[in-house]
N, C-alpha and C positions, 0 to 999 in steps of 0.2 A: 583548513578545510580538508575535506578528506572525500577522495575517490573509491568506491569500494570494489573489490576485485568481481560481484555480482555487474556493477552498470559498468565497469570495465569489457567484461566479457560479453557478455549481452548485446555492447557497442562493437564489440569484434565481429562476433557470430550474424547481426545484421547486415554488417557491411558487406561480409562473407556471400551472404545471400541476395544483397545488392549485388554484387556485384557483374552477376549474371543472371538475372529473374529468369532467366528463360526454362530455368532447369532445376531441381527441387536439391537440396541438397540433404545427407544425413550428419546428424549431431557426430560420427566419428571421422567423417568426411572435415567439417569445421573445427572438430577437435582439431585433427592432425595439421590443419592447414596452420590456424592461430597458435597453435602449441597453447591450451585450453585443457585442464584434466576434463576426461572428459565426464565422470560421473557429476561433476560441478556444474559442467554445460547443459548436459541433460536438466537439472531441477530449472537453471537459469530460462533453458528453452522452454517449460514447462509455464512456466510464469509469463513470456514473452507470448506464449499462446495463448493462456488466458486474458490479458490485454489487448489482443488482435493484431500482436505487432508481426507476427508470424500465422501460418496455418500449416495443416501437417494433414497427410496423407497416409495411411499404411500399405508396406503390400510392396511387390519389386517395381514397382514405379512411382513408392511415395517417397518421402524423404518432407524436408521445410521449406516453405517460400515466405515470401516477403509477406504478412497481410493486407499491406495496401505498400499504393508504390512509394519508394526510395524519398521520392520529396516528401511526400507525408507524411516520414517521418523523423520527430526532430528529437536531437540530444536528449530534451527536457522529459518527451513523452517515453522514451527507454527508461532513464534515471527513474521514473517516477514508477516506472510499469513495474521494476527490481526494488525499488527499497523506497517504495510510499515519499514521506516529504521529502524535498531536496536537501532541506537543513532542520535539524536540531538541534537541543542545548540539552545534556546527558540523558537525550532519548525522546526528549520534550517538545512539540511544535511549536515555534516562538510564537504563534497568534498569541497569546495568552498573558507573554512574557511580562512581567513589571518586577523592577526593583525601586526599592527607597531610596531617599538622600540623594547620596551625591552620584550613583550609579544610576540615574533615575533615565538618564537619557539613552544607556547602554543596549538594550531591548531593539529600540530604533535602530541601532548602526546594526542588532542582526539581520533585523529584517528586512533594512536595504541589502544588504549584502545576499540574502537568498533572494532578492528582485532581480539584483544585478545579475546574475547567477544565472537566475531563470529565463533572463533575458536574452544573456549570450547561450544556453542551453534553447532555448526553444529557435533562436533563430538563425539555428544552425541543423539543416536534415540530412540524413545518409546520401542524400546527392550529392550536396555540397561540399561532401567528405571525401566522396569518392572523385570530382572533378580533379581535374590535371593539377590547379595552381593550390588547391586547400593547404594542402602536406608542406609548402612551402613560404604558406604566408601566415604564420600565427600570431604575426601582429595586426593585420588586417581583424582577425577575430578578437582582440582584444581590444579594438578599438569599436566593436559593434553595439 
């Protein structure tokens, strides 16, 4: 499976601005924090806006805030807001999938696999990330 460096950074830059709602932040401000290039950041935040996962102000008192709050948002809805379906097969959204023979059952095990996936992605939010014990119990989340 593969993480992409867009829902990588995306999950930074949220956190980023989880971390403090109170105060808007600028994409060079999170650049510099995450160590994030930042023209990458910039299109990433661009997309995170257009999903609602962020809002953006201009002007010396704007900068990005969260779009709604920290709990409301989870892994899954990041992932999805940056790179459309959580899994494909070389580009392809498994709804569709079917093979012949003896591969016939293969399609299935993908598509549990983006269940499982979405499952521990969605029920997991920038809260839960940013609490005390997250950072130290990754087996707790694999066990979700």
């Amino acid at each position: 499976m593969h993480i992409s460096a867009k829902a990588d950074y995306a999950t930074r830059a949220l956190l980023e601005l989880a971390s403090d709602p109170g105060r808007p932040l600028s994409c060079e401000a999170i650049a510099s924090s995450q160590e994030i290039p930042f023209r990458f950041l910039k299109s990433v935040v661009g997309e995170l806006r257009k999903a609602g996962l962020v809002r953006s102000q201009r002007g010396c008192e704007g900068g990005y805030w969260l779009g709604r709050p920290a709990g409301e948002i989870s892994l899954l809805d990041v992932v999805r807001a940056v790179d459309g379906e959580l899994i494909t097969l070389r580009g392809a959204s498994l709804a569709a999938l079917d093979y012949p023979g003896p591969a016939g059952g293969l399609p299935g095990v993908w598509r549990r696999v983006e269940s499982e996936a979405a499952a521990v992605l969605g029920g997991l939010s920038l809260a839960a990330l940013l609490a005390d014990g997250a950072r130290e119990q990754p087996s707790a989340i694999g066990a979700a």
